[in-house]
Every structure is written in structure tokens, then in C-alpha cells.
mmCIF file of the N, C-alpha and C atoms, coordinates in Angstrom:
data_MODEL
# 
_entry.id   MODEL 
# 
loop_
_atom_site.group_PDB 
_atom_site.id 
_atom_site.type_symbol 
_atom_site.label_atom_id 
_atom_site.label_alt_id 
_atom_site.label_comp_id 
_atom_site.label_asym_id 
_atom_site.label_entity_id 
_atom_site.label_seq_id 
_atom_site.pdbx_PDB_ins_code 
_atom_site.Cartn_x 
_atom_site.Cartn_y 
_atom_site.Cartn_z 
_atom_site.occupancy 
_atom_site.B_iso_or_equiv 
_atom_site.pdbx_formal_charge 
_atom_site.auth_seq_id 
_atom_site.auth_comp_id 
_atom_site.auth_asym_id 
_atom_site.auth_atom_id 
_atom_site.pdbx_PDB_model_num 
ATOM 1   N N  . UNK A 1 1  ? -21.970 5.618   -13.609 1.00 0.00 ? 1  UNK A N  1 
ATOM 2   C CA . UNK A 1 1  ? -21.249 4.388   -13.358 1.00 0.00 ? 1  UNK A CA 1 
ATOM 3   C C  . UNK A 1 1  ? -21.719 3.835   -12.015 1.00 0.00 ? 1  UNK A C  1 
ATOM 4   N N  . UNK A 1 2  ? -22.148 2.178   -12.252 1.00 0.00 ? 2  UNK A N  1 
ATOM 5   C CA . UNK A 1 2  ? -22.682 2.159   -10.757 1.00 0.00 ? 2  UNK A CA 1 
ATOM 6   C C  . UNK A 1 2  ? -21.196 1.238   -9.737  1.00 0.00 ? 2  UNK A C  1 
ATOM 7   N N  . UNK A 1 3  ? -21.741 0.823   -8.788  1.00 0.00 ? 3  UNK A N  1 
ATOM 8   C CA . UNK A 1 3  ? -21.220 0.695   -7.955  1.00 0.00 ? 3  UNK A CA 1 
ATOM 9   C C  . UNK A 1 3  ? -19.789 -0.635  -8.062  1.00 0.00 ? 3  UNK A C  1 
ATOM 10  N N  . UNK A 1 4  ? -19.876 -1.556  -9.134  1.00 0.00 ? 4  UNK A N  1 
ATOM 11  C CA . UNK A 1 4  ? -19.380 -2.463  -9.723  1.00 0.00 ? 4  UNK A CA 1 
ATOM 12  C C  . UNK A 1 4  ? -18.584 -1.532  -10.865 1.00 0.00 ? 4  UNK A C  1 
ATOM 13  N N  . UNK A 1 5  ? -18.849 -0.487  -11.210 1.00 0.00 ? 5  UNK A N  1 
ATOM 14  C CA . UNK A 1 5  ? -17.802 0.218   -12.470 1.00 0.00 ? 5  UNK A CA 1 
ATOM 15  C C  . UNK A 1 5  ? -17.080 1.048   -11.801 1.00 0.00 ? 5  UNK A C  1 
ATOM 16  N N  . UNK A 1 6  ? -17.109 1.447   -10.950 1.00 0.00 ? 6  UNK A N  1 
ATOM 17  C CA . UNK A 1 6  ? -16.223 2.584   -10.045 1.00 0.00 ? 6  UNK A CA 1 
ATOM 18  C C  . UNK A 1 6  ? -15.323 1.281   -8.939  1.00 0.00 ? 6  UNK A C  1 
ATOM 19  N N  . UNK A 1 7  ? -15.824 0.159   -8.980  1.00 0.00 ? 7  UNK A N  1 
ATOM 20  C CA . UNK A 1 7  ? -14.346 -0.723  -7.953  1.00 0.00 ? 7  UNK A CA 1 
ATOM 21  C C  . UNK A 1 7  ? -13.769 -1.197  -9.638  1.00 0.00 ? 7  UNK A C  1 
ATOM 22  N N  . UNK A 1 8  ? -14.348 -1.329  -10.533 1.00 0.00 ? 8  UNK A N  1 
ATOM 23  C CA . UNK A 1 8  ? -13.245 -2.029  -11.548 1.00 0.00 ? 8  UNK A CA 1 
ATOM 24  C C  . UNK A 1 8  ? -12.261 -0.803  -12.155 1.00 0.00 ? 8  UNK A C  1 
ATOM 25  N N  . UNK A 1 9  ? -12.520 0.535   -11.880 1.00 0.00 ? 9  UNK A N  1 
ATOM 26  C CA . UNK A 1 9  ? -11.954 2.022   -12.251 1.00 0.00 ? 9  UNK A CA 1 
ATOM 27  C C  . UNK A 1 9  ? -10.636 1.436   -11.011 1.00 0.00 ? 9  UNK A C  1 
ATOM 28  N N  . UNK A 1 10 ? -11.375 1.719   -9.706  1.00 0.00 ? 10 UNK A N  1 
ATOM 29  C CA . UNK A 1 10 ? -10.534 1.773   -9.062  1.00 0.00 ? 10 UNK A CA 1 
ATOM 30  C C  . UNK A 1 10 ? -9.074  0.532   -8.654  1.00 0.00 ? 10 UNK A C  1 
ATOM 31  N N  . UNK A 1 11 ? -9.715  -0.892  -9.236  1.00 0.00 ? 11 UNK A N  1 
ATOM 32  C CA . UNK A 1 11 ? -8.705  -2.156  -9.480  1.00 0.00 ? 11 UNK A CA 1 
ATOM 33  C C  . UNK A 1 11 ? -7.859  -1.729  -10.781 1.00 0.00 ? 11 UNK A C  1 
ATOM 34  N N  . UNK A 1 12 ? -8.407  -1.041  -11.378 1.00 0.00 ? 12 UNK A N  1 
ATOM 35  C CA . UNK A 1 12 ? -7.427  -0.937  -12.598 1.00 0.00 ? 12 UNK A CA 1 
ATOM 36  C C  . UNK A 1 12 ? -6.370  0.053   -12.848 1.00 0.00 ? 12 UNK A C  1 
ATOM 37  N N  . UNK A 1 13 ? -6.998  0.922   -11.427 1.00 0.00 ? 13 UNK A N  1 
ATOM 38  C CA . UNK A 1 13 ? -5.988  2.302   -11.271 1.00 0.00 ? 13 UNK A CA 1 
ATOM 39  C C  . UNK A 1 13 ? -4.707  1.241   -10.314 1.00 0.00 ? 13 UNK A C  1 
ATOM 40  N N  . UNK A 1 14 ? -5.142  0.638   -9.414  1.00 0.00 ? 14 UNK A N  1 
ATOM 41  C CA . UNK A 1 14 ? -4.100  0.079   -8.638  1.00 0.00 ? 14 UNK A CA 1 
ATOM 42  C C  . UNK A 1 14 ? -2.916  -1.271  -9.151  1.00 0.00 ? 14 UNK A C  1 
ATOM 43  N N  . UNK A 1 15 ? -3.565  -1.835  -10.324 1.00 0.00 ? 15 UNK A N  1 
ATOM 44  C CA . UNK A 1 15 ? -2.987  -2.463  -11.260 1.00 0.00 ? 15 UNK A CA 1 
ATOM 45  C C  . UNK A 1 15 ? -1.955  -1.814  -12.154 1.00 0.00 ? 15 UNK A C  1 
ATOM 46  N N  . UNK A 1 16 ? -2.219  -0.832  -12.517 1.00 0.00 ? 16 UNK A N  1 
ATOM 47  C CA . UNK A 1 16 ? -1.643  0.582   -13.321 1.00 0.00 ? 16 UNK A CA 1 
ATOM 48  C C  . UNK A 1 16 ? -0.115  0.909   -12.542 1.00 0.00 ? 16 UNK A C  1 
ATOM 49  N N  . UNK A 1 17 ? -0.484  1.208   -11.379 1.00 0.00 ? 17 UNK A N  1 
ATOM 50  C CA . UNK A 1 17 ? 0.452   1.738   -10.272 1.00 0.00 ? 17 UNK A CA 1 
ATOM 51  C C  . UNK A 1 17 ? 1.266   0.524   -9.947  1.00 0.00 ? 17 UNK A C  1 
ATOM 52  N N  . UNK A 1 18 ? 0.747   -0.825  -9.688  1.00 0.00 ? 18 UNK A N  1 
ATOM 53  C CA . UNK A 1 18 ? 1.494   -1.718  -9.104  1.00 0.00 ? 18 UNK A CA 1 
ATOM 54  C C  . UNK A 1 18 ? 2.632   -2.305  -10.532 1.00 0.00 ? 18 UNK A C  1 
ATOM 55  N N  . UNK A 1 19 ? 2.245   -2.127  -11.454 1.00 0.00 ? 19 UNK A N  1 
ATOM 56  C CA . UNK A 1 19 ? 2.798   -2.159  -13.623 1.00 0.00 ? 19 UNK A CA 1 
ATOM 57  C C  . UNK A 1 19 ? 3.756   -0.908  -13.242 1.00 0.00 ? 19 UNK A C  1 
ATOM 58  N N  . UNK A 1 20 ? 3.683   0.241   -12.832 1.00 0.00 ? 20 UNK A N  1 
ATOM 59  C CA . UNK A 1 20 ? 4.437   1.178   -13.361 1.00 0.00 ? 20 UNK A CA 1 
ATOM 60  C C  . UNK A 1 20 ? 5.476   1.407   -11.784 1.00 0.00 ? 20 UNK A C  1 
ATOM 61  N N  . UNK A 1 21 ? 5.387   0.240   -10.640 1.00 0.00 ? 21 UNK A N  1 
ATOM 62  C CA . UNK A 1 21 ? 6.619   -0.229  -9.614  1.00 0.00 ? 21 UNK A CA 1 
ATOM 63  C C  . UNK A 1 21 ? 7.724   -0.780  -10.367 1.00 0.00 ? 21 UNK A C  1 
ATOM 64  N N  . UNK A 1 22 ? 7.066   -1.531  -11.560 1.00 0.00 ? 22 UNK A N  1 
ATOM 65  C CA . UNK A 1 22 ? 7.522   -2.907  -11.418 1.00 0.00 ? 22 UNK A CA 1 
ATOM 66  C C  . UNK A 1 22 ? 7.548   -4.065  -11.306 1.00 0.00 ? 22 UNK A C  1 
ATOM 67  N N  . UNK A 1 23 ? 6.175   -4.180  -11.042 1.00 0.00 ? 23 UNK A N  1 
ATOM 68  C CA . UNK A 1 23 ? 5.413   -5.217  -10.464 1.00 0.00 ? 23 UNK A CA 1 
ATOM 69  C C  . UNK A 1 23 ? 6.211   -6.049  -9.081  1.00 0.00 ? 23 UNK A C  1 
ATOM 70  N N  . UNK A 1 24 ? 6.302   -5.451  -8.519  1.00 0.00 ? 24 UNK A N  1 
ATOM 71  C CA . UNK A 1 24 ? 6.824   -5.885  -7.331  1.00 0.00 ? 24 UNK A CA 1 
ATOM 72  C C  . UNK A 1 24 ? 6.245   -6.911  -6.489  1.00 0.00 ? 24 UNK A C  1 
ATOM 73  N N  . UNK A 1 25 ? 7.320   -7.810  -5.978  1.00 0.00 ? 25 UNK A N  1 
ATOM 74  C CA . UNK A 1 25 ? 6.372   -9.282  -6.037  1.00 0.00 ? 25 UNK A CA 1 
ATOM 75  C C  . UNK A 1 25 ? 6.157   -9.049  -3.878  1.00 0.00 ? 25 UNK A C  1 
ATOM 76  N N  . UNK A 1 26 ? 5.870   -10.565 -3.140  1.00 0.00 ? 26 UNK A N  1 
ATOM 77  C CA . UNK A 1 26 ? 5.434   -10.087 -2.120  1.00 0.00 ? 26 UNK A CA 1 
ATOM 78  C C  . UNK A 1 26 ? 6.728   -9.865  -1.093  1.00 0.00 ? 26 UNK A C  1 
ATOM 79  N N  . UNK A 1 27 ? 8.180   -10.513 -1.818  1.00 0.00 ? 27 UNK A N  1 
ATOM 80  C CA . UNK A 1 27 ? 9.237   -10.579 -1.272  1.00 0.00 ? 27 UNK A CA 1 
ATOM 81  C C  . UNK A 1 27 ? 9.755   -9.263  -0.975  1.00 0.00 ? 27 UNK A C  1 
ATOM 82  N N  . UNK A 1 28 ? 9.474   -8.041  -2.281  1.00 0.00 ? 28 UNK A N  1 
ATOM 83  C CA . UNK A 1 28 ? 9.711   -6.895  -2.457  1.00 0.00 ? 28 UNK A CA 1 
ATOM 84  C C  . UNK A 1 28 ? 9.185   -5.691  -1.412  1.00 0.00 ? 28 UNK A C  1 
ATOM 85  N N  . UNK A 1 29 ? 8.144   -6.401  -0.404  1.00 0.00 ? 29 UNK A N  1 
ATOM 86  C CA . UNK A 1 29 ? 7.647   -5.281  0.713   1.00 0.00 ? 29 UNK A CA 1 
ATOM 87  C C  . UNK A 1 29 ? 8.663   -5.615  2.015   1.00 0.00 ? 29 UNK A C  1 
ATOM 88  N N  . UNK A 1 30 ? 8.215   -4.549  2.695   1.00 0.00 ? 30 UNK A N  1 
ATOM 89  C CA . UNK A 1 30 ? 8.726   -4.534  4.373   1.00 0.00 ? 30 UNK A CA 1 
ATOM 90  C C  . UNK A 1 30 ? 7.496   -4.403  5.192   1.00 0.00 ? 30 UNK A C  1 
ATOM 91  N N  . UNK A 1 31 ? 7.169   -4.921  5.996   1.00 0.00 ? 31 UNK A N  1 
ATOM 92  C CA . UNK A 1 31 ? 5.706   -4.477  7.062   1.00 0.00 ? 31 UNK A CA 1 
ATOM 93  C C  . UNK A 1 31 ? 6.697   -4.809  8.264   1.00 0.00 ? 31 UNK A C  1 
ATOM 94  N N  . UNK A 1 32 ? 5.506   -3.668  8.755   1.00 0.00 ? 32 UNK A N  1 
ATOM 95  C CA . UNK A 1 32 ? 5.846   -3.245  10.515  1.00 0.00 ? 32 UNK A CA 1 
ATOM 96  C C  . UNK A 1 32 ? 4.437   -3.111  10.776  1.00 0.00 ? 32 UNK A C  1 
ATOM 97  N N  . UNK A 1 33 ? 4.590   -3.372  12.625  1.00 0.00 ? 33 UNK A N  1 
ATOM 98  C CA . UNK A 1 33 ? 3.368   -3.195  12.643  1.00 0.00 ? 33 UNK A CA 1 
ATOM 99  C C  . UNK A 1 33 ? 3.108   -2.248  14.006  1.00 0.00 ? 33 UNK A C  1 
ATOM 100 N N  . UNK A 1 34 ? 2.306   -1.614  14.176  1.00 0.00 ? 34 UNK A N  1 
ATOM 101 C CA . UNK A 1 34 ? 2.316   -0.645  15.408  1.00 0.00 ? 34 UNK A CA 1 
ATOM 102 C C  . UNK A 1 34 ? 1.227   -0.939  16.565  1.00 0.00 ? 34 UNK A C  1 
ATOM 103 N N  . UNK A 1 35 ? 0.879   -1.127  17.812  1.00 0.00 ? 35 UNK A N  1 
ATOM 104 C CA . UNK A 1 35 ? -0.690  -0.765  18.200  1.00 0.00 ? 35 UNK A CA 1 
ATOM 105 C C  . UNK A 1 35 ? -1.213  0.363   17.646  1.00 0.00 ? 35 UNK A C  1 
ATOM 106 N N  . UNK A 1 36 ? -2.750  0.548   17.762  1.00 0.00 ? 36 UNK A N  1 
ATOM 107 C CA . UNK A 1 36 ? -3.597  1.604   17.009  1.00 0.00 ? 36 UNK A CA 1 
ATOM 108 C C  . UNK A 1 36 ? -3.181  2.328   18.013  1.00 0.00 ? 36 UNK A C  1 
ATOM 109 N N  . UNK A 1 37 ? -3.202  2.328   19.804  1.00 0.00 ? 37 UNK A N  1 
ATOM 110 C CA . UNK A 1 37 ? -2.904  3.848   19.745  1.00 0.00 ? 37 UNK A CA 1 
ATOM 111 C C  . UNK A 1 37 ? -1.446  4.540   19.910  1.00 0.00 ? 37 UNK A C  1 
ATOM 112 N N  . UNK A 1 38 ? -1.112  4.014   18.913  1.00 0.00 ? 38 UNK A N  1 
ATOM 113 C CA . UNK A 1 38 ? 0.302   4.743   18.967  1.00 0.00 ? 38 UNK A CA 1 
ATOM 114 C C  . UNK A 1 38 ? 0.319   5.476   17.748  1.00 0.00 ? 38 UNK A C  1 
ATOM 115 N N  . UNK A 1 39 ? 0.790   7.418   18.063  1.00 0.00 ? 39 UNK A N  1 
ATOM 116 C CA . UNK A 1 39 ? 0.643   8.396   16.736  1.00 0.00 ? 39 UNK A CA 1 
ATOM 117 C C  . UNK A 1 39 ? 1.843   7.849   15.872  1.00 0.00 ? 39 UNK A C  1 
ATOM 118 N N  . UNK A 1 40 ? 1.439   7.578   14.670  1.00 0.00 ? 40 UNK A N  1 
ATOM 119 C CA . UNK A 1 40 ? 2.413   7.597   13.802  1.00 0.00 ? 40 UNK A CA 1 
ATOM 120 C C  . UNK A 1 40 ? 2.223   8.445   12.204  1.00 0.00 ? 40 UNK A C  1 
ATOM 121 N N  . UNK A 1 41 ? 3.157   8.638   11.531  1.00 0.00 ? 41 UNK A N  1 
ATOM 122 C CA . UNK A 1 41 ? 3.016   8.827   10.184  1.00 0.00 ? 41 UNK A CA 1 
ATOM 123 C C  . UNK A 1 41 ? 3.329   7.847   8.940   1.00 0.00 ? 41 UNK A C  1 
ATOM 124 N N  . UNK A 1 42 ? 2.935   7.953   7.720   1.00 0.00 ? 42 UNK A N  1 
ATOM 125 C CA . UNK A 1 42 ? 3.102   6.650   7.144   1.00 0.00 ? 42 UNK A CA 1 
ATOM 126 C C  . UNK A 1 42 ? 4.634   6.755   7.006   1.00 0.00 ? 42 UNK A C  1 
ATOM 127 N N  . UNK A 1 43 ? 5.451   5.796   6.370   1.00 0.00 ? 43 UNK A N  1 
ATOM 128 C CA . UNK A 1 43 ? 6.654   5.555   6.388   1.00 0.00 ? 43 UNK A CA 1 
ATOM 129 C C  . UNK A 1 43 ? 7.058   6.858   4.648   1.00 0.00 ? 43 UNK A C  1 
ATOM 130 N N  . UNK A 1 44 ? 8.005   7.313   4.841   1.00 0.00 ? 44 UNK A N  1 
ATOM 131 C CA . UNK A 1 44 ? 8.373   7.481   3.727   1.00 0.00 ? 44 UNK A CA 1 
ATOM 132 C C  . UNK A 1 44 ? 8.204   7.410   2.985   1.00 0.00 ? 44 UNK A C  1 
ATOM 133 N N  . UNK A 1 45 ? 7.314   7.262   1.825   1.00 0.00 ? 45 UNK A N  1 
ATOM 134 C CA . UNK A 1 45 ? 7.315   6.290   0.327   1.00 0.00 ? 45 UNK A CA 1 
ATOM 135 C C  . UNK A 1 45 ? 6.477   5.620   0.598   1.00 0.00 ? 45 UNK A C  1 
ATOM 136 N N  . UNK A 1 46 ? 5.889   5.298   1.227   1.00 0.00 ? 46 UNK A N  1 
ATOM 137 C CA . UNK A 1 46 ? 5.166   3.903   2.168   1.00 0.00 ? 46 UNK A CA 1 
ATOM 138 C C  . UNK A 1 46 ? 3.618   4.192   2.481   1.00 0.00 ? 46 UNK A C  1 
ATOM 139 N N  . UNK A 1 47 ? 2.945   3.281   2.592   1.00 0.00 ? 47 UNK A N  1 
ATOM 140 C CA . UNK A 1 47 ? 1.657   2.986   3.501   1.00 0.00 ? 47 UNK A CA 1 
ATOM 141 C C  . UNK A 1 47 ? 1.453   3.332   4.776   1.00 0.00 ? 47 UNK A C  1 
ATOM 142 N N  . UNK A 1 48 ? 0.086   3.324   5.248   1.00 0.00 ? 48 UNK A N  1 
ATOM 143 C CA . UNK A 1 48 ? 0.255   3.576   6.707   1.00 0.00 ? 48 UNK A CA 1 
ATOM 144 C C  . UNK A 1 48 ? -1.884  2.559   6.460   1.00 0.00 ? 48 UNK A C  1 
ATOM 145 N N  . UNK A 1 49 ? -1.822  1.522   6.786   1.00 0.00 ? 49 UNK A N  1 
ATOM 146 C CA . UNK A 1 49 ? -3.036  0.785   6.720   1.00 0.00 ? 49 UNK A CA 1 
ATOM 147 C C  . UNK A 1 49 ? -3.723  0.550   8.500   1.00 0.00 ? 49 UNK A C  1 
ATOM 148 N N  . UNK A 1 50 ? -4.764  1.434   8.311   1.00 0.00 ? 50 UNK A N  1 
ATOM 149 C CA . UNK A 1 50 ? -5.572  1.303   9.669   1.00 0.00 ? 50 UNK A CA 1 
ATOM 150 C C  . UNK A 1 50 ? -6.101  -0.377  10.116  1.00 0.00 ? 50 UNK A C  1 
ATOM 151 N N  . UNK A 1 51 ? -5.611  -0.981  10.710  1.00 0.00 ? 51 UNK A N  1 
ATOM 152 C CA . UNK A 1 51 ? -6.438  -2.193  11.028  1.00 0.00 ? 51 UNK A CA 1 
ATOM 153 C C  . UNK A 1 51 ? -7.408  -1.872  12.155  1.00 0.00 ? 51 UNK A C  1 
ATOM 154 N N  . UNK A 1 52 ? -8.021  -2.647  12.783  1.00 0.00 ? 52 UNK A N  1 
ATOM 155 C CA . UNK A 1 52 ? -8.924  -2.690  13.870  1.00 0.00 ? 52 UNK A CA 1 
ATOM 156 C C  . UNK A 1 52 ? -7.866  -2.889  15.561  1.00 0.00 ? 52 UNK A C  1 
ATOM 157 N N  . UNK A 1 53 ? -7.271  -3.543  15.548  1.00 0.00 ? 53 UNK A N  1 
ATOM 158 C CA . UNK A 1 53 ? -5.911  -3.423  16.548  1.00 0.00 ? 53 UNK A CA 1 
ATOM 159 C C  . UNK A 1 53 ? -4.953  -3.203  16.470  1.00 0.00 ? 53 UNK A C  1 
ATOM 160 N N  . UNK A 1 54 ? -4.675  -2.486  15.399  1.00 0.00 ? 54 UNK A N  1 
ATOM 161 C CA . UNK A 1 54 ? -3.230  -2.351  14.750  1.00 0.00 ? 54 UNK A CA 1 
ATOM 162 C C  . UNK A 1 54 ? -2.856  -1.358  13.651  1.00 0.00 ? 54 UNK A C  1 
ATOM 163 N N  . UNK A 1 55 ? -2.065  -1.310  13.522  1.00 0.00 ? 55 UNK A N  1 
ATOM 164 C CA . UNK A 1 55 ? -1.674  -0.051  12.477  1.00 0.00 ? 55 UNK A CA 1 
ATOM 165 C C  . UNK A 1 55 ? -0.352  -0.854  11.411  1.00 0.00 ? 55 UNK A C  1 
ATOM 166 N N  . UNK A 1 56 ? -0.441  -1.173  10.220  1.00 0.00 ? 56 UNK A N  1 
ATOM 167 C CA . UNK A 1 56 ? 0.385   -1.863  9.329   1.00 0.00 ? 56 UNK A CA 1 
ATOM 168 C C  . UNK A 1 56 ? 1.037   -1.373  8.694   1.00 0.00 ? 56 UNK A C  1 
ATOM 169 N N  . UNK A 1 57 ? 2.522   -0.778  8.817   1.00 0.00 ? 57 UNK A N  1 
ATOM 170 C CA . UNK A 1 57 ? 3.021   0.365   8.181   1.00 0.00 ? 57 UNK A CA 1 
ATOM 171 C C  . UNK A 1 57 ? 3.775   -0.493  6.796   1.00 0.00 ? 57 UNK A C  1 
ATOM 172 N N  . UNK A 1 58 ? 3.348   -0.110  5.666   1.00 0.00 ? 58 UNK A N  1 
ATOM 173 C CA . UNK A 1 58 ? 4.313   -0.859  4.340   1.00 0.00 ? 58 UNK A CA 1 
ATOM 174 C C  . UNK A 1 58 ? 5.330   0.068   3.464   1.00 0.00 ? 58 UNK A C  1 
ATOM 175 N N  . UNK A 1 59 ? 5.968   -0.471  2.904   1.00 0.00 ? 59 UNK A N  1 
ATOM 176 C CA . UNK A 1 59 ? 7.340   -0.007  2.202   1.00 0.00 ? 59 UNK A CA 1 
ATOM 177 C C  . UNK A 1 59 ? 7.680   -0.860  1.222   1.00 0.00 ? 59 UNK A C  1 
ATOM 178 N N  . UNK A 1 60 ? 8.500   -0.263  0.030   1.00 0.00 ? 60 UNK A N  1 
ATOM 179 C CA . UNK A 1 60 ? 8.763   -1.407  -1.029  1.00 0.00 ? 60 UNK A CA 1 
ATOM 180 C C  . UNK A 1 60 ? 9.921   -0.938  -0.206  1.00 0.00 ? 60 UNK A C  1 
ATOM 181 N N  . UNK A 1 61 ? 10.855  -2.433  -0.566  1.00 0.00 ? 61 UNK A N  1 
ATOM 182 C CA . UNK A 1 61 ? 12.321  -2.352  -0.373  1.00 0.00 ? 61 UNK A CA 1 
ATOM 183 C C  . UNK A 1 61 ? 13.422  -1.795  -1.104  1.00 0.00 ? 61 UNK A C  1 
ATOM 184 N N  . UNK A 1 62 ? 14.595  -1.414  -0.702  1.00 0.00 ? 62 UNK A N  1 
ATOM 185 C CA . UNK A 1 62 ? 15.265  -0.821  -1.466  1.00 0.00 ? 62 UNK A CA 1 
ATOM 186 C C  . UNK A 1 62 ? 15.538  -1.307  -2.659  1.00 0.00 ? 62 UNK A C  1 
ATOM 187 N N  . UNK A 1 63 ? 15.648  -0.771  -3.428  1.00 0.00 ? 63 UNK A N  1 
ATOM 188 C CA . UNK A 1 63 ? 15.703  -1.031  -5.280  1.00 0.00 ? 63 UNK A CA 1 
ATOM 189 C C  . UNK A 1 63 ? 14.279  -1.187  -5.891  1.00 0.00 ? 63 UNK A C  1 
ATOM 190 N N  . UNK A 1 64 ? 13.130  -1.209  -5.245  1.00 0.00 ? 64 UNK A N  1 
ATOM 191 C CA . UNK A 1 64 ? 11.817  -0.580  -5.900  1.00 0.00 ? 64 UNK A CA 1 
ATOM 192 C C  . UNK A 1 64 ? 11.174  0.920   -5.519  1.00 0.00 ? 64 UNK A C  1 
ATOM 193 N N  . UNK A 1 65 ? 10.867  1.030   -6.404  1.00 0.00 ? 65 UNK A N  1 
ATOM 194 C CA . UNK A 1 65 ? 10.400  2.558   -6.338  1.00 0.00 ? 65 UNK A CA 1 
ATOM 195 C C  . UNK A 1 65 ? 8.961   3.004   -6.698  1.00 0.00 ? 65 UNK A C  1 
ATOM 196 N N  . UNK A 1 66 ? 8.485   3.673   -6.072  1.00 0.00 ? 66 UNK A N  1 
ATOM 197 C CA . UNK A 1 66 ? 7.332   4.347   -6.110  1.00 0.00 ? 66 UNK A CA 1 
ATOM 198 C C  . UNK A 1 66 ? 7.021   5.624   -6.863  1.00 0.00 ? 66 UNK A C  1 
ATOM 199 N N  . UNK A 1 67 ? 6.749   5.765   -8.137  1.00 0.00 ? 67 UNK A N  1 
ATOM 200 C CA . UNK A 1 67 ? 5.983   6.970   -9.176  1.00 0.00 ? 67 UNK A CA 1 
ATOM 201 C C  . UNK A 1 67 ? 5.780   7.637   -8.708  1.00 0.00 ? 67 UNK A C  1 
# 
């Protein structure tokens, strides 16, 4: 599989996951955001997205749930 069949594997795995939330729309998140050098862990249930100055911690809100 070249390099174009392994990102459409991987869009379709995250499509899959975002179908079996709920489809949770953009109202349904929480973001926080941290400086990079501050240690953190991802949130609970949640994301933890490396930016370049920043650290973007995400969460669905209460009454969505994560598989």
C-alpha cells in the first residue's frame, strides 16, 4: 500500500471513531491551551496535541463519550 492508501486507511479509521462518538459536532469539544514548556498529561478521555508554541489539550464534553 503506498503512501496515498495508508492516509485513506488512516482517514477512515478516524471517521470510524468520530461515527462510533456520535459524531460529535464542533460545539461538543472543550480546548485548553498550555505553553509547550509546561509538563502536562493529556486530559482524561482527551487529547493532548503538540503545537509548535503550545500544547492544545481536547475533551468531548459531558454527555459524549469516547469507545
Amino acid at each position: 500500500m503506498g503512501k496515498d492508501g495508508a492516509l485513506a486507511v488512516e482517514l477512515d479509521r478516524h471517521y470510524r471513531d468520530w461515527d462510533a462518538r456520535g459524531r460529535p459536532a464542533v460545539d461538543d469539544y472543550q480546548v485548553s491551551f498550555l505553553p509547550i514548556g509546561t509538563e502536562c498529561d493529556a486530559p482524561p478521555g482527551g487529547w493532548q496535541i503538540e503545537r509548535r508554541f503550545y500544547r492544545e489539550l481536547v475533551t468531548l464534553s459531558p454527555g459524549q463519550s469516547r469507545p
